[in-house]
N, C-alpha and C positions, 0 to 999 in steps of 0.2 A: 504494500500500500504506500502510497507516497503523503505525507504532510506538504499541509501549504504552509507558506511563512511569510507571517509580519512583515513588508517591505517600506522602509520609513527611507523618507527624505525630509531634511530640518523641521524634523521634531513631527512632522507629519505622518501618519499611516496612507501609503496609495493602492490603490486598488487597479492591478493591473489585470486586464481583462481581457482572453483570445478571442480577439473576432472571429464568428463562426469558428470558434475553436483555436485552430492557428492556420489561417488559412494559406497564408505565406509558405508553409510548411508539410501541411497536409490537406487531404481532400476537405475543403470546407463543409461544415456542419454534420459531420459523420463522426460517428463512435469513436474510430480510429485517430480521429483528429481530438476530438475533449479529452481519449486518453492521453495523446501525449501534450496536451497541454497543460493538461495537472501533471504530469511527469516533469515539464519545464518550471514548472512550478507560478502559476497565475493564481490569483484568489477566486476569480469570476469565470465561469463560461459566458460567452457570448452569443445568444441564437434567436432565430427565427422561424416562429413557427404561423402552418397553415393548417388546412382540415380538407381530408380526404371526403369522398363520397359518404362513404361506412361511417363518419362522422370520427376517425382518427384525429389527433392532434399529431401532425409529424413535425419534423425540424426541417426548414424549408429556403430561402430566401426567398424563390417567386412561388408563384402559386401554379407553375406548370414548368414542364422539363428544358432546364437551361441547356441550349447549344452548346455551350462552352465547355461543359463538365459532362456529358452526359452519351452512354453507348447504350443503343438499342438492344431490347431481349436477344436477337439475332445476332449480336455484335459487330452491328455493323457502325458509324456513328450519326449522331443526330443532324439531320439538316435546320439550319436556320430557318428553315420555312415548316418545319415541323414541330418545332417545341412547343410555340405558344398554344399550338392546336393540342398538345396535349397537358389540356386543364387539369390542375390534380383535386380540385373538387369535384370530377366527373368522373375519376376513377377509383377504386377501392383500396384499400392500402394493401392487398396482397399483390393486384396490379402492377400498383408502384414500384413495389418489390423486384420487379423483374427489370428493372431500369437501373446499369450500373451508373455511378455518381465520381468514382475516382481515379477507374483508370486512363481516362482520357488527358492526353498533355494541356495545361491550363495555358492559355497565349499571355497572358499578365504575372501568370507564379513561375518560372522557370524553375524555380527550387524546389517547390511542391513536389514530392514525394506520392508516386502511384502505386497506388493496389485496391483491391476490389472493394467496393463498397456503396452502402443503398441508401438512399433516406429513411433515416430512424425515428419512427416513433418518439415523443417528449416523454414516454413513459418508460422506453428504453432505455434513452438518455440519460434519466434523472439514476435509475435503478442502478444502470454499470455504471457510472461515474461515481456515485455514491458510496456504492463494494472498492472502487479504486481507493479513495479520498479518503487519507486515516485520519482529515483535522474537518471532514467533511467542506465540499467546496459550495462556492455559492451560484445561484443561475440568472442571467439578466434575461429576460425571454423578452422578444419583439414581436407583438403580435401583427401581420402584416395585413393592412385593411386598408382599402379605399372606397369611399363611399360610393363612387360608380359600380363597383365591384363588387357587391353584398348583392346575393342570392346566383351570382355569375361565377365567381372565383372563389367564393367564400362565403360562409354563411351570415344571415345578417347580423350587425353588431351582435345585441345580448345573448343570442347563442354562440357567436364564436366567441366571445370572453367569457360566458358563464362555463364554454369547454375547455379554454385553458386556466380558470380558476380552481374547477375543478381537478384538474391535475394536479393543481400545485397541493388542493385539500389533502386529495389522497393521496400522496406522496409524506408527506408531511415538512415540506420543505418551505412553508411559508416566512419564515422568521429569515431563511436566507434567500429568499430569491426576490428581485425588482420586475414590475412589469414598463415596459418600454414601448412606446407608439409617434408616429410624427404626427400623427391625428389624435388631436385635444378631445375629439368626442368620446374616445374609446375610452381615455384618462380619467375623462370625467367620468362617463359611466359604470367602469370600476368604484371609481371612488363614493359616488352614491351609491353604491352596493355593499361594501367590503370596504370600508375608510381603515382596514387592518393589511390593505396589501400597500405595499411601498411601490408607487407609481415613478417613472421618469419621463419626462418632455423632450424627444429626440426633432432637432432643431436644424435644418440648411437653408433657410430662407435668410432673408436681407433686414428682417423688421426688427426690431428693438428687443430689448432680453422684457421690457415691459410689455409692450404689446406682445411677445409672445406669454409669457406668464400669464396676463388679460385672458387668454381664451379660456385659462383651466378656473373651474368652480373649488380650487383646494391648491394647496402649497404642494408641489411634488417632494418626492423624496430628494432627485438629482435633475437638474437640467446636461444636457445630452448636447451638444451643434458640434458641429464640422468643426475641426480644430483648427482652421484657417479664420474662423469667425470669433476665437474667442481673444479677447482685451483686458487690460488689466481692471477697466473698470468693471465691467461683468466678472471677473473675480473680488473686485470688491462688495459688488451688490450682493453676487450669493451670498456670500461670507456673511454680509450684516442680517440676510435673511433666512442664512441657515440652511441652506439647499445646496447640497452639493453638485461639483462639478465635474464631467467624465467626457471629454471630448473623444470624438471621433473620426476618421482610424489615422491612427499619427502610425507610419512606417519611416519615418524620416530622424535619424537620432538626434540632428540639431533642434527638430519640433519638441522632439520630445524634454530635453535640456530648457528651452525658451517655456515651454506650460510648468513644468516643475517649480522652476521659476518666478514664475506667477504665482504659483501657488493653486494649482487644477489639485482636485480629489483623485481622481483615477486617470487614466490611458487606457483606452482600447486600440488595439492593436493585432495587423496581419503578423503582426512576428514580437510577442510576446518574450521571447527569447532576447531581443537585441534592449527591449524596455528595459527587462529586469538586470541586462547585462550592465546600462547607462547608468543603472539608479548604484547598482553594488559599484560601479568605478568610482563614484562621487561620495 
């Protein structure tokens, strides 16, 4: 089993977090990948999840089979003009199953590491990662919704978050896991539900840390933007108002030196590895 460990920088604890795992590293949002990112030792998995036909909760980025990553039951590989046609809310998650997810070379990861693997299940995920994790690790889940997309790609809001709430119940992993959305409505309807799940505001737009704050009916737990967006006065404002801050995905070790800096709560990151490498040199 592997322990996570306390990562502090001036006098701070950070929270470093593998995107989709380590996607830098291994096939993104795959078993194979959370393993060895609690092997690297991160506190947080990073993931995204959708809902099958069958009404699965799997770990997903999009909500149907990405070109990029993806070989047919046949083995043969995915055409660009095939993927999106296959919706993973139209199929069942045995289906899915039959669609490998890592051995295909990634055009953006050259270092990414192949071998075989599927989209798993969030109940998969939570269960092996959990038997791995002697200090037990924590899970940020992105639930991926767009409101054109409700009843097409996904089901509509309160049944797709009352499905991933429910995971988190029966799991029992509520105390360490954040829920994360770039749509406010989702945040907020958690949070009229459950004001016991710790919510995050995942943020790429141009508008003000207030006007984005404005749209949620509750204080998140963490605010979330692109790390090319965040400034030092938005670190100051969280600070006085007590929400922390977890930009994302800094791959860059100078970015990641300039937010520590500042003084960011966490880093998500495709290479977890070069993070935690930045923070132990300093």
């Amino acid at each position: 089993m592997c322990k996570t460990e306390q990562i502090k920088h001036q006098d701070k604890t950070i929270d470093i977090q593998g995107h989709r795992g380590c996607r830098g590293l291994m096939p993104e949002n795959t078993i194979p990948g959370f393993l060895y990112a609690i092997e690297l030792g991160v506190n947080t998995l990073e993931m995204d999840v959708v809902v099958s036909k069958d009404h699965v909760v799997l770990v997903s980025h999009e909500p149907y089979f990405n070109e990029e990553i993806t070989t047919k039951p046949d083995n043969t590989i995915l055409l660009p003009e095939e993927g999106q046609k296959l919706n993973l809310y139209q199929l069942d998650f045995a289906e899915i199953q039959l669609y490998d997810v890592g051995l295909k070379p990634h055009p953006r990861f050259p270092s990414q590491k192949k071998l075989a693997a599927t989209k798993p299940s969030l109940a998969e995920v939570i269960k092996t990662c959990d038997q791995k994790s002697e200090s037990r690790i924590f899970y940020n889940i992105e639930i991926k919704r767009t409101e054109k997309g409700d009843g097409k790609v996904q089901p509509p809001l309160p049944e797709f978050a009352d499905l991933v709430l429910n995971e988190i119940d029966k799991h029992g992993i509520k105390e360490r896991t954040t829920v994360q959305c770039f749509d406010p409505e989702v945040l907020n309807y958690i949070y009229g539900k459950r004001k016991d799940i710790k919510t995050i505001l995942l943020v790429e737009n141009l508008a003000s840390l207030t006007e984005n704050l404005n749209k949620l009916n509750h204080k998140p737990y963490a605010y979330s933007p692109a790390y090319k967006l965040v400034n030092q006065s938005m670190v100051e404002e969280l600070n006085k108002n007590k929400i922390r801050l977890v930009p994302w995905t800094v791959n860059d070790s100078l970015a990641v030196v300039t937010l520590l800096d500042m003084g960011v709560d966490g880093i998500i990151s495709d290479y977890p590895d070069m993070v935690l490498k930045v923070i132990k040199n300093r």
